[in-house]
C-alpha positions in Angstrom: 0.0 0.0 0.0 0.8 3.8 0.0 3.1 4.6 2.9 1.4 7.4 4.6 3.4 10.6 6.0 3.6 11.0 9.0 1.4 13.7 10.9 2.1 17.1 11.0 2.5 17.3 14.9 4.7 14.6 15.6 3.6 14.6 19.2 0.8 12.5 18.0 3.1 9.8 17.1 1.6 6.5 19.3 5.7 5.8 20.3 7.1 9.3 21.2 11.0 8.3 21.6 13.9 9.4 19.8 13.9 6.7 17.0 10.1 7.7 16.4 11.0 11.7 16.2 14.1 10.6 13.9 12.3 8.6 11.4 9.3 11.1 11.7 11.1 14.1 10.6 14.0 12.2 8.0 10.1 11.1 6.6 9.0 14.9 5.9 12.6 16.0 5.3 12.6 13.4 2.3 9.1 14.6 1.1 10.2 18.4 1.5 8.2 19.2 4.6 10.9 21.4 6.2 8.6 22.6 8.8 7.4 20.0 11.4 5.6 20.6 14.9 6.5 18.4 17.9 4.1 19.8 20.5 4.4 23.4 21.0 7.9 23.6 19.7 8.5 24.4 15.9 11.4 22.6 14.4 13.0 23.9 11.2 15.6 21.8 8.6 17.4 23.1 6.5 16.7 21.7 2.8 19.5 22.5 1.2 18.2 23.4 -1.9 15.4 26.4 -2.9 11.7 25.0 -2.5 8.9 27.1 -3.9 7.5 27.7 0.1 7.5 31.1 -0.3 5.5 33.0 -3.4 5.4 36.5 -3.8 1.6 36.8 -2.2 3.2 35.2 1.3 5.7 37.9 1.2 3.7 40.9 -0.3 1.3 40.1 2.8 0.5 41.0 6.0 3.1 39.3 8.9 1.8 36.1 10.5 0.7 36.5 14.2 2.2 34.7 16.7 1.3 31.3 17.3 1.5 31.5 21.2 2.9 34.2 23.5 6.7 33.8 23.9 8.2 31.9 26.9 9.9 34.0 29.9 13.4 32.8 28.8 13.0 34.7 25.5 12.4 37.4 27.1 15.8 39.4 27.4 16.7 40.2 31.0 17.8 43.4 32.0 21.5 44.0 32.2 23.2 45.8 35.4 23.8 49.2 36.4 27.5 50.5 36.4 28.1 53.2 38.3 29.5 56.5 36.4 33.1 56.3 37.7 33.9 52.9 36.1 34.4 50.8 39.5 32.0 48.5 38.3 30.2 49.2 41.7 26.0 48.4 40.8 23.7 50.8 41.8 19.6 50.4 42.3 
């Protein structure tokens, strides 16, 4: 029969191990699905060659919103006060 590829979200995948996420994502890589969700996370592959993903009416238009609100770690944190004589001294 017709081998069927595998799902989109590969957190749907009945045996989620590292073998199973391997052969999941060679599987789109081979049929030139670069783009592949596991859960919430977003992985990308590089397909070494051009692929016709991106037409002039995707980039003419309006940006995508965001899928979900980014996590706190992306978030850059701030970065410390010196103090104005250079002793490296923090200040409030």
């Amino acid at each position: 029969g017709q081998r069927r590829p595998p799902p989109g979200d590969l957190a749907a995948l009945a045996e989620l191990d590292e073998a199973a996420l391997l052969a999941g994502l060679r599987e789109r890589f081979l049929q030139q699905h670069i783009y592949t969700d596991i859960g919430d996370i977003l992985v990308a592959m590089n397909p070494f060659q051009p692929l016709p993903l991106y037409g002039r009416e995707v980039s003419a238009g309006p940006p995508a919103a965001p899928r979900c609100p980014p996590a706190a770690h992306a978030s850059p944190l701030p970065l410390p006060r010196r103090s104005p004589s250079g002793t490296g001294a923090s200040r409030p």
